[in-house]
C-alpha positions as MATLAB code, in Angstrom:
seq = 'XXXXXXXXXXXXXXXXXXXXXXXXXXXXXXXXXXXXXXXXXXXXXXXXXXXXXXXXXXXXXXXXXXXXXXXXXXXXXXXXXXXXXXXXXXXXXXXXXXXXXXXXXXXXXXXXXXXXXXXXXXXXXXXXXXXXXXXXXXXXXXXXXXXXXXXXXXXXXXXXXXXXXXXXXXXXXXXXXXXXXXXXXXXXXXX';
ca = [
      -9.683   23.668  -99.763;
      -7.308   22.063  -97.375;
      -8.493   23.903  -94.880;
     -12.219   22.974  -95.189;
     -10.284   19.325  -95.341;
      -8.684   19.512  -92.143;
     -12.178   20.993  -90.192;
     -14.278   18.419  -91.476;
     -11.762   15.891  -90.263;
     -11.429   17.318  -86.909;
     -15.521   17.631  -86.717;
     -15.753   14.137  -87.388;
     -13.087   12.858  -84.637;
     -15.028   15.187  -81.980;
     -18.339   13.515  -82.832;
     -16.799    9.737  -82.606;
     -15.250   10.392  -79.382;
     -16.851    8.955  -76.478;
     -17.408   11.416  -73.698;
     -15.700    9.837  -70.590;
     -18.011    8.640  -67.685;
     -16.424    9.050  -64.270;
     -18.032    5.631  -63.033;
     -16.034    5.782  -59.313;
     -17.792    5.086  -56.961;
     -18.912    7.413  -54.110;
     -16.998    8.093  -51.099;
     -17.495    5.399  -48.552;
     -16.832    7.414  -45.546;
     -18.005   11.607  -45.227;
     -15.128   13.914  -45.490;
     -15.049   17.189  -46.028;
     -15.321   19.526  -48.199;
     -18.944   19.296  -47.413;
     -22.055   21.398  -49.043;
     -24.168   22.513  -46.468;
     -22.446   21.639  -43.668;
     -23.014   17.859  -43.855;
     -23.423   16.857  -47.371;
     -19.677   15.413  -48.940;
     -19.097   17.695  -51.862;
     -17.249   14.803  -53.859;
     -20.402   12.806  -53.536;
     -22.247   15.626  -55.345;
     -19.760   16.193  -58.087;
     -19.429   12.637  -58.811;
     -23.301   11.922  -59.182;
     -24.267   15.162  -61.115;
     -20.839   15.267  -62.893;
     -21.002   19.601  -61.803;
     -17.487   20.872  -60.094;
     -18.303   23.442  -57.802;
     -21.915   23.408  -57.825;
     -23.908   26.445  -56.657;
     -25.606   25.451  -53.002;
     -28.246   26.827  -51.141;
     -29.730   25.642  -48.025;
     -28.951   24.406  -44.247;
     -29.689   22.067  -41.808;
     -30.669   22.753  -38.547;
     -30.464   19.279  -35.770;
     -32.024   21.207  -32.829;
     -35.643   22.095  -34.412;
     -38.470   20.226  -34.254;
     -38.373   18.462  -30.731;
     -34.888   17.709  -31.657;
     -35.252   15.892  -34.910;
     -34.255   18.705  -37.239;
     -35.333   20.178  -40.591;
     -33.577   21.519  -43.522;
     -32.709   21.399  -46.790;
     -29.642   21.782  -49.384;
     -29.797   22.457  -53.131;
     -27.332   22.103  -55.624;
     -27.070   23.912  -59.054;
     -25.312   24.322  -62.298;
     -23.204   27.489  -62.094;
     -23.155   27.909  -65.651;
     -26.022   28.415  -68.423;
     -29.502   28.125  -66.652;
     -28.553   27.240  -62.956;
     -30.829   24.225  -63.317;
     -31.196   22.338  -60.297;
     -28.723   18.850  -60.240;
     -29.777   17.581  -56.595;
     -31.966   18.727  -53.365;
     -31.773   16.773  -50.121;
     -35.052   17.070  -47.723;
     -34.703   16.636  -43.824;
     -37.818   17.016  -42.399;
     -40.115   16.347  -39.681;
     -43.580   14.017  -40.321;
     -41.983   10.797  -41.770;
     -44.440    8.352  -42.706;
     -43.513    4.869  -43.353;
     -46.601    3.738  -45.305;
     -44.993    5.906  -48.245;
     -41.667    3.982  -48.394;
     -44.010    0.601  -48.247;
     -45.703    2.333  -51.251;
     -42.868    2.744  -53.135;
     -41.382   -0.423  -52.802;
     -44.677   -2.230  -53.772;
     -44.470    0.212  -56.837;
     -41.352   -1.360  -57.709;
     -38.846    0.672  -55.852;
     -35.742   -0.716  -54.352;
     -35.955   -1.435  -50.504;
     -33.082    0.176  -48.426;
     -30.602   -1.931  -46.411;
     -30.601   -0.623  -42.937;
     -28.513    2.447  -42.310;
     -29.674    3.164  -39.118;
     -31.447    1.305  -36.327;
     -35.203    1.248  -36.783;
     -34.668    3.594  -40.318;
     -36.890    2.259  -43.179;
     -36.145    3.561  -46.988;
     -36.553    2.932  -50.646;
     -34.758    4.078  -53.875;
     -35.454    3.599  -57.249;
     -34.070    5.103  -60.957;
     -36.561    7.484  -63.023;
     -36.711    5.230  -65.943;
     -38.623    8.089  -68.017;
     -36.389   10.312  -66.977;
     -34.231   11.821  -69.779;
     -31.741   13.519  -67.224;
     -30.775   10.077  -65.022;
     -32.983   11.201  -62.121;
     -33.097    9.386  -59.128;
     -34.317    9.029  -55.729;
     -34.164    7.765  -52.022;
     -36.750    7.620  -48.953;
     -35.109    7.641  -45.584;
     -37.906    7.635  -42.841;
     -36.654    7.144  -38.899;
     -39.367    7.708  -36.382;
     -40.500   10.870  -37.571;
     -37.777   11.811  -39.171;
     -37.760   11.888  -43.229;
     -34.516   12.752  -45.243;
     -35.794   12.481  -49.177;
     -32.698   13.004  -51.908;
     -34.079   13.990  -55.360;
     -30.862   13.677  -58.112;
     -32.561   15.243  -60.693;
     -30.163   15.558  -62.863;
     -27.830   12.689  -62.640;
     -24.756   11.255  -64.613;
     -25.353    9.163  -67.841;
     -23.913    6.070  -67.961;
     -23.609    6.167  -63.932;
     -25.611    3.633  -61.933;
     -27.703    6.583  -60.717;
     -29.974    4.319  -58.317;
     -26.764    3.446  -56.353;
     -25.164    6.988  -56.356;
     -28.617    7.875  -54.203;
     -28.361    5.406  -52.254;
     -24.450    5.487  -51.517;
     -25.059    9.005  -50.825;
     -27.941    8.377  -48.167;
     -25.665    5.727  -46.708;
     -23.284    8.965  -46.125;
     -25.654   11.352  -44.287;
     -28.274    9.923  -42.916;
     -25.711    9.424  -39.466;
     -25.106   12.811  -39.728;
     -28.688   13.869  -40.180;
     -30.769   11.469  -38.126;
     -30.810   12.713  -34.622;
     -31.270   10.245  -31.614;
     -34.825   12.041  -31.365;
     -35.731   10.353  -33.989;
     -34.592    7.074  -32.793;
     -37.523    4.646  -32.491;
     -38.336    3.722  -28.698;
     -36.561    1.143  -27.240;
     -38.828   -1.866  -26.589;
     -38.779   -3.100  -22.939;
     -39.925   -6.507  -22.102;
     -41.381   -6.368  -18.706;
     -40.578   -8.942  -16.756;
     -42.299  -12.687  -16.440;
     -44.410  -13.030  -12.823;
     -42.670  -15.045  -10.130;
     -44.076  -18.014   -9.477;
     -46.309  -17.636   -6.273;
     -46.077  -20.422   -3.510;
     -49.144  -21.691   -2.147;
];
C-alpha cells in the first residue's frame, strides 16, 4: 500500500512540473559547428529544441550563373525522424510573393542585405510552432520552413534571427541587384 502511495505521489509531481523552455535567444553572429556547411548548429537546436539533429542536404554557391542552389534538412534522430526544419536556396526569386505575404499579414523583413526583400510570419494553426521566412535578392530565394518549432519560443523571431545568420553566407554577389548609375546632367552649351 505504501508503495502504490509513494507512485501516485511521484506521478502527480511529474505531471505539475513545468517542462523548461530554453527561451535564449539565437546566436547573433555564425559560428561553427555548422549543419550543412553554413547553417549554425546552435541556431537549429535552440529553435527545434533537437540536440544533434539528423541533416541532409548541401549548398552549392557556384551553380546557377553564380547564385547557387541547395538545400539542408534537419530531423529528429529518435522515434519517426520527422522533419524539425528545411532551408531552400534557390534560383527564380520572385518578389511579388514576399509582397503577397506581407499583405496576407506576414511580417516584413528588416534589410539583411542590400536590395534583399523578405517576410516572416508564425503558423497560428499550427499545432507544432511552425514558422517561416522569405528571403528574395535578385533572383536569389532562400525560404526557411521551422516546421516543428519550440513551444513557448517566439518562433516568428527564431526564423527570422536565423535568416539574419545565413543569408550573408548564402546570398552570392550574383545575386546582388544592379547598381543604379545616374548618367550624367548635359553641359550647358554656349551659343
Amino acid at each position: 500500500m505504501t508503495a502504490l502511495a509513494c507512485a501516485l505521489a511521484v506521478s502527480t509531481a511529474c505531471r505539475s512540473e513545468e517542462v523548461k523552455v530554453d527561451r535564449s535567444p539565437l546566436p547573433a553572429v555564425a559560428t561553427p559547428p555548422y549543419i550543412c556547411d553554413h547553417i549554425p548548429l546552435k541556431a537549429v537546436e535552440l529553435m527545434t529544441g533537437v540536440r544533434n539533429p539528423l541533416v541532409r542536404g548541401s549548398f552549392d554557391l557556384t551553380t546557377a550563373g553564380g547564385l547557387g542552389d541547395g538545400s539542408c534538412v534537419a530531423y529528429q534522430r529518435d522515434g519517426e525522424r520527422l522533419k524539425v526544419l528545411h532551408i531552400d536556396l534557390t534560383p527564380g526569386g520572385y518578389v511579388g510573393e514576399i509582397e503577397e505575404r506581407i499583405e496576407d499579414g506576414a511580417s516584413s523583413m528588416p534589410e539583411i542585405a542590400p536590395g534583399a526583400i523578405g517576410s516572416y510570419f508564425k503558423d497560428v494553426n499550427s499545432r507544432n510552432s511552425a514558422a517561416y521566412a522569405m528571403l528574395v535578392r535578385g533572383k536569389a530565394e532562400i525560404n526557411i520552413q521551422l516546421e516543428i518549432g519550440v513551444a513557448g519560443r517566439d518562433n516568428a523571431a527564431d526564423v527570422l534571427a536565423l535568416m539574419r545568420l545565413i543569408a550573408p553566407k548564402l546570398l552570392t554577389d550574383a545575386s546582388a541587384p544592379p547598381a543604379t548609375t545616374t548618367s550624367p546632367s548635359p553641359s550647358p552649351t554656349k551659343e
